[in-house]
N, C-alpha and C positions, 0 to 999 in steps of 0.2 A: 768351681775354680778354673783360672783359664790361665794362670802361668809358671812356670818351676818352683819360683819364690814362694806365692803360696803353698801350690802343694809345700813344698821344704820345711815353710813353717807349720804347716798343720801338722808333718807328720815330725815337729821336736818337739808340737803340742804333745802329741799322743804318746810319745817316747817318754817326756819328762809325769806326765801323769802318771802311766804304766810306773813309772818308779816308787813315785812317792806313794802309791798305794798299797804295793807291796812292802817297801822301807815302813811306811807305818801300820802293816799288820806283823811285819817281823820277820814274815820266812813266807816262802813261796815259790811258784816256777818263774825264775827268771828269765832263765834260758830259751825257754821255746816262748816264751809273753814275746820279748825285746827280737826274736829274730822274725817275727811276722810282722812289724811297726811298718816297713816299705810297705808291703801289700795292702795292708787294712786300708793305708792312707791315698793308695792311687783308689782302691776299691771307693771308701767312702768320699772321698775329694773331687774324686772325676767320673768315676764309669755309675758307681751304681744310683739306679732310680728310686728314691727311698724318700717318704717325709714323714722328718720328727714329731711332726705335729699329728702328724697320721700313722705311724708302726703299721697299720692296718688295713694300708690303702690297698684295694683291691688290683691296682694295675703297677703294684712295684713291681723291682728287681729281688731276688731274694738271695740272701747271703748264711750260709752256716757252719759255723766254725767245729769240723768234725774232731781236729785236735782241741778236745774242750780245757785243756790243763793249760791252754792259751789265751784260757777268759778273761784275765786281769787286763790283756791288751785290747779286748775286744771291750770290755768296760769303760777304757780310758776313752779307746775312739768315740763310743755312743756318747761319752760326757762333755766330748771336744765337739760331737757333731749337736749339741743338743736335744741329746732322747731321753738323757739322766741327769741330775743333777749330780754339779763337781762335786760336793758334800758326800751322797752314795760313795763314793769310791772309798773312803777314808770307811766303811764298815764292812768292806772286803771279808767275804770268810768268818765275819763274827755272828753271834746270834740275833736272830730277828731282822736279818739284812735280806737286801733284795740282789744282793750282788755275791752270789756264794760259788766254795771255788772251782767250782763248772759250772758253766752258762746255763740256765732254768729258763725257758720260754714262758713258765707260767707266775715269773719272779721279774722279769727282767725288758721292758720296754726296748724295743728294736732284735730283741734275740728270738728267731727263729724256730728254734727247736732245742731241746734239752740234750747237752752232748756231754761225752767224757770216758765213755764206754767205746773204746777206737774202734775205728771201720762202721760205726752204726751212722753218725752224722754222714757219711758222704753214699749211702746207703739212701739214706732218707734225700739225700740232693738229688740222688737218679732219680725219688720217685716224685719228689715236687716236679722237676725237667719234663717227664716223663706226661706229669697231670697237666702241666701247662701247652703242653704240643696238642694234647688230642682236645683240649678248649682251645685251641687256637689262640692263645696270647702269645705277645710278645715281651713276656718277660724272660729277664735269662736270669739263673740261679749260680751259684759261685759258693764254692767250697776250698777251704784251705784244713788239707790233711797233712799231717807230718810223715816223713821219711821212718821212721821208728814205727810208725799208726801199718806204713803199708807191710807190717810183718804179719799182719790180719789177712786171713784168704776171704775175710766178707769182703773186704776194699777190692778187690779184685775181680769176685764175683759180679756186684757193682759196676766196675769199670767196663764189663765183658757184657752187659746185660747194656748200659746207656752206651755202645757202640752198636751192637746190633740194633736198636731201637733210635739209631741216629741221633741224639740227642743233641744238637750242633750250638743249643744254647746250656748246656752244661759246660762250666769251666772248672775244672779241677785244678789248683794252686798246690802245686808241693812243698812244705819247709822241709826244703834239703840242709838242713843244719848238721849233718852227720852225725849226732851225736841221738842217744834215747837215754833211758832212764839207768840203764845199767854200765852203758860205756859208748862204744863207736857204732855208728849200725856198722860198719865194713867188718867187725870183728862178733858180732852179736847174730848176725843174717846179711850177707853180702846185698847190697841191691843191685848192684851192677849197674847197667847204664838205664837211670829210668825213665830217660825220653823213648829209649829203645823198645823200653818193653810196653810204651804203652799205645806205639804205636803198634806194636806187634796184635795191641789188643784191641784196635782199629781207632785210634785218635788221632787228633792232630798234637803229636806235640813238641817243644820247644823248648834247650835251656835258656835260662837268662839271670843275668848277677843279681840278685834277690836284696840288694841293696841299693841300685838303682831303680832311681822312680822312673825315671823317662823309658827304661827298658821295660818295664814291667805293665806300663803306660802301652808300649808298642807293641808287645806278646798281646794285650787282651783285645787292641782295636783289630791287630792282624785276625784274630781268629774270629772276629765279629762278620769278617769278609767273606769267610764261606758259611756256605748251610747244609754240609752231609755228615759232618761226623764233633766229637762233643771234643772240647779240646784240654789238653791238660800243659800246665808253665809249670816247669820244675824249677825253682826259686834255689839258686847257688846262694844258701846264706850262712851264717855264723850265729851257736846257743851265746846269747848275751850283748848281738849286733847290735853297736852303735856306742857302746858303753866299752871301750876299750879292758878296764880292770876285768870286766866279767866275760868279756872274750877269752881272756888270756887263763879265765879261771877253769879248772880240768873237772871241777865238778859244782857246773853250773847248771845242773837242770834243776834242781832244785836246792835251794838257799834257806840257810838258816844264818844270819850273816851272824861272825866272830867281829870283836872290838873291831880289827884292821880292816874286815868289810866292812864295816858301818862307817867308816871315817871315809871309805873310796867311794862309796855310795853317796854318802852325803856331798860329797865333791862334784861325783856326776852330777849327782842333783843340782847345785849350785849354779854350774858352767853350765848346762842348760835350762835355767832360770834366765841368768843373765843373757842366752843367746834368744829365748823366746822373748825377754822382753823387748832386748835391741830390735827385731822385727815388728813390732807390735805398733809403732807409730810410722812405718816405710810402709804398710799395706795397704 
């Protein structure tokens, strides 16, 4: 992809899919799916090296989504980017599906590794980073861990291990969405400032609005520019981003929608139908 537009429409692809998959299994994580949709879509859109036709090409980039209760969005993207068929998505979480609700690497065409157990995915990033330095490739790995994820001391352990061992192609992606499964992280395990601490813990890191793409774009080339240390984007975002009802909803990490969701749902859904199609013949 080489311009805003694009990107823009892939990621209302990814957004309106991420909906209808969960709207038609019924209940599900909204909240942390819809607030990683910016990321996935600069990741697979622009930066990362990756081909559908090949999941397994020996000289990709490697991508693993450690917040695995973010599958359903990382689903929609493989199906927007061509790894799955749109069909899969519609058997989300049910029996005999290839799309279950944490990513299965031995289920799932384009998924890396089997996550959902937090702090283990961005665990296993340091060690792919780690394996790919000492064969000398250049590939780089990318991980998107949630804010909630880093109340785990493996994730840190991790983070302190791929600093000392310079890891400068590891990207750690934070969903700062504030929110986790129980309420606020601020009110559950304070994080404080976590650009601060991770540089404290030898990265490069950086905030940026986790709902601009162009920014998010700029956080990942910038840190492509150095080569000593692995770098982490802390992603300012919102459980439910882009879907205003479910922004506004106070317990949106996980959805069992009632009548009055399922009518706003279906509305989101609607209005980006009609915006993905309006783009559809300007591209």
């Amino acid at each position: 992809m080489t311009n805003l537009a694009e990107l823009t429409h892939f990621r209302d692809q990814i957004r309106l899919c991420t909906l209808k998959e969960l709207y038609h299994l019924g209940f599900g994580h909204y909240g942390g799916s819809l607030s990683i949709v910016e990321a996935l879509a600069v990741l697979y859109g622009e930066v990362l090296r990756v081909d559908p036709q090949n999941p397994h090409d020996p000289g990709r980039d490697y991508f693993i989504l450690s917040k695995g209760h973010g599958g359903p969005a990382l689903y929609a993207t493989l199906a927007v980017k061509g790894f799955i068929d749109h069909d899969w998505l519609y058997t989300l979480n049910q029996n005999g599906t290839k799309l279950p609700s944490h990513p299965d690497r031995n289920l799932t065409p384009g998924v890396e590794m089997t996550t959902g157990s937090l702090g283990q995915g961005i665990s296993v990033a340091t060690g792919v980073a780690l394996a790919n330095k000492l064969a000398n490739k250049e590939a780089y790995t990318y991980t998107i861990v949630g804010d909630g994820e880093l109340n785990e001391g493996q994730c840190w352990e991790a983070i302190q291990f791929a600093a000392h061992h310079q890891l400068s192609k590891l990207f750690v992606l934070v969903d700062d969405n504030k929110k986790q499964l129980d309420g606020r992280t601020i009110d559950i395990c304070n994080p404080f400032d976590l650009a601060e601490k991770f540089n404290s813990f030898g990265f490069k890191a950086v905030h940026v609005d986790g709902g601009d793409l162009l920014a998010i774009r700029k956080a990942i080339l910038n840190g492509m520019q150095q080569n000593e240390k692995p770098v982490a984007i802390i992603l300012d975002t919102m459980k439910g981003q882009g879907v205003p009802f479910l922004e506004e909803k106070a317990d949106n990490h996980h959805l069992r929608p009632n009548q009055e969701d399922k009518e706003a749902i279906e509305a989101a859904i609607a209005q980006l139908e009609k915006i993905v199609a309006s783009k559809e013949g300007s591209l």
